[in-house]
C-alpha positions in Angstrom: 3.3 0.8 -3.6 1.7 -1.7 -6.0 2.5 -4.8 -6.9 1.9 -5.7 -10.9 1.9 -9.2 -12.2 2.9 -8.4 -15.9 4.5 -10.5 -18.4 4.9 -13.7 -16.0 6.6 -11.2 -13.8 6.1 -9.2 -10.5 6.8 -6.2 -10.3 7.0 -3.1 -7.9 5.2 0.6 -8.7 4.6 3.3 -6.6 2.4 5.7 -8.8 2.4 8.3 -5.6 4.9 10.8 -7.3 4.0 12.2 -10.7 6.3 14.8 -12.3 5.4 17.8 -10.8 5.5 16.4 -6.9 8.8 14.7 -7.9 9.7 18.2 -9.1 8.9 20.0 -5.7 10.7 17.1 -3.7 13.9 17.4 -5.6 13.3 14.1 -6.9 13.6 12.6 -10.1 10.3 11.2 -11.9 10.2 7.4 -12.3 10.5 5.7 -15.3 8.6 2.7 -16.3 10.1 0.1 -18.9 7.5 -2.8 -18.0 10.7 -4.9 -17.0 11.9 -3.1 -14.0 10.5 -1.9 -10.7 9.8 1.6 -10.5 9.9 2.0 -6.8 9.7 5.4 -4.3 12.6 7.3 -4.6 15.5 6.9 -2.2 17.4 9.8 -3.5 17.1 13.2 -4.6 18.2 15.0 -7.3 21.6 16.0 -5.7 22.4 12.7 -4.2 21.2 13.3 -0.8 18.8 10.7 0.9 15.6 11.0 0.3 13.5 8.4 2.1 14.7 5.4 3.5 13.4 1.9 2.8 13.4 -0.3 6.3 10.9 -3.2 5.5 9.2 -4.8 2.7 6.0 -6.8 4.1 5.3 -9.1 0.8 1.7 -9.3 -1.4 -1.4 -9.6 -0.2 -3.9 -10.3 -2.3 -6.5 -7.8 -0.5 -5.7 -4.6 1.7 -4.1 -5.8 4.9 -6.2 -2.9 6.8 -5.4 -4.4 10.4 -2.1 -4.8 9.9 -1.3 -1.2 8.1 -3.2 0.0 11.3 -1.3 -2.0 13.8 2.0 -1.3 12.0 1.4 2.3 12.1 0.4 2.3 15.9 4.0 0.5 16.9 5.6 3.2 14.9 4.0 6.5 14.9 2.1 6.0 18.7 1.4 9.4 18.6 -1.0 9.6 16.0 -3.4 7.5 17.6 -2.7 9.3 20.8 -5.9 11.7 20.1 -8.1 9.0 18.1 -7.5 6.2 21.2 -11.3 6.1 21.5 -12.7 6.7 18.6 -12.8 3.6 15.2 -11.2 6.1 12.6 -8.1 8.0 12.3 -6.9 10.5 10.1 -3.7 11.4 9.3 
Protein backbone atom coordinates (compact mmCIF):
# COMPACT_ATOMS: atom_id res chain seq x y z
CA UNK A 1 0.00 0.00 0.00
CA UNK A 2 0.97 3.70 -0.54
CA UNK A 3 -0.18 6.47 0.83
CA UNK A 4 -0.44 9.71 -1.78
CA UNK A 5 -0.86 13.24 -0.66
CA UNK A 6 -2.54 14.62 -3.88
CA UNK A 7 -4.76 17.50 -4.38
CA UNK A 8 -4.75 18.52 -0.47
CA UNK A 9 -5.91 14.99 -0.08
CA UNK A 10 -4.67 11.47 1.16
CA UNK A 11 -5.12 8.93 -0.43
CA UNK A 12 -4.72 5.02 -0.44
CA UNK A 13 -2.92 2.85 -3.58
CA UNK A 14 -1.75 -0.40 -3.71
CA UNK A 15 0.11 -0.58 -7.18
CA UNK A 16 0.84 -4.54 -6.30
CA UNK A 17 -1.83 -5.93 -8.85
CA UNK A 18 -1.57 -4.84 -12.43
CA UNK A 19 -4.00 -6.26 -14.98
CA UNK A 20 -2.68 -9.35 -15.80
CA UNK A 21 -2.07 -10.63 -11.88
CA UNK A 22 -5.59 -9.30 -11.21
CA UNK A 23 -6.52 -11.36 -14.23
CA UNK A 24 -4.98 -14.73 -12.76
CA UNK A 25 -6.49 -13.95 -9.23
CA UNK A 26 -9.91 -13.59 -10.49
CA UNK A 27 -9.80 -10.09 -9.51
CA UNK A 28 -10.86 -7.05 -11.03
CA UNK A 29 -7.97 -4.31 -12.02
CA UNK A 30 -8.18 -1.08 -9.94
CA UNK A 31 -9.13 2.03 -11.18
CA UNK A 32 -7.67 5.27 -10.36
CA UNK A 33 -9.74 8.58 -10.54
CA UNK A 34 -7.20 10.78 -8.43
CA UNK A 35 -10.21 11.26 -5.89
CA UNK A 36 -10.67 7.91 -4.58
CA UNK A 37 -8.66 5.22 -2.93
CA UNK A 38 -7.72 2.43 -5.03
CA UNK A 39 -7.09 -0.11 -2.41
CA UNK A 40 -6.23 -4.28 -2.58
CA UNK A 41 -8.94 -6.02 -3.57
CA UNK A 42 -11.35 -7.57 -1.15
CA UNK A 43 -13.33 -9.39 -3.70
CA UNK A 44 -13.15 -11.36 -6.66
CA UNK A 45 -14.61 -11.35 -9.72
CA UNK A 46 -17.59 -13.60 -8.70
CA UNK A 47 -18.19 -12.09 -5.36
CA UNK A 48 -16.33 -14.40 -3.30
CA UNK A 49 -13.83 -13.00 -0.71
CA UNK A 50 -10.73 -12.37 -1.74
CA UNK A 51 -8.47 -11.00 1.00
CA UNK A 52 -9.54 -9.76 4.15
CA UNK A 53 -8.59 -6.42 5.59
CA UNK A 54 -7.99 -6.78 9.66
CA UNK A 55 -5.77 -3.55 10.49
CA UNK A 56 -4.77 -0.33 9.10
CA UNK A 57 -1.43 0.90 11.02
CA UNK A 58 -1.56 4.76 9.77
CA UNK A 59 1.46 6.88 7.74
CA UNK A 60 4.73 6.87 8.46
CA UNK A 61 6.79 9.12 6.96
CA UNK A 62 9.80 6.47 6.51
CA UNK A 63 9.56 2.53 6.32
CA UNK A 64 8.64 1.29 9.75
CA UNK A 65 11.22 -1.76 9.12
CA UNK A 66 11.06 -2.91 13.00
CA UNK A 67 7.74 -2.80 13.26
CA UNK A 68 6.79 -4.69 9.76
CA UNK A 69 9.27 -7.28 11.19
CA UNK A 70 7.84 -7.48 14.58
CA UNK A 71 4.26 -7.45 13.24
CA UNK A 72 5.05 -10.32 10.99
CA UNK A 73 6.80 -12.39 13.86
CA UNK A 74 3.41 -12.11 16.17
CA UNK A 75 1.54 -13.31 13.14
CA UNK A 76 3.31 -15.61 10.90
CA UNK A 77 5.88 -17.29 13.93
CA UNK A 78 6.72 -19.78 11.62
CA UNK A 79 8.59 -17.98 9.19
CA UNK A 80 11.14 -16.83 11.45
CA UNK A 81 11.18 -20.31 12.85
CA UNK A 82 14.30 -21.26 10.39
CA UNK A 83 15.89 -17.59 10.24
CA UNK A 84 15.79 -17.38 14.53
CA UNK A 85 19.54 -16.85 14.30
CA UNK A 86 20.41 -15.31 11.55
CA UNK A 87 19.62 -10.86 10.83
CA UNK A 88 17.66 -11.54 7.47
CA UNK A 89 14.68 -13.29 6.41
CA UNK A 90 13.25 -14.19 3.29
CA UNK A 91 9.90 -14.86 2.55
Amino acid sequence: MVNVFLNNKWLKLSPAFNKSLSDIYDVPALDFDGKSDSFLQAYTSDGSLFMEYLEDYGHYEELPFDFMVQNMKSHYPSIFEKYKDQNMFYL
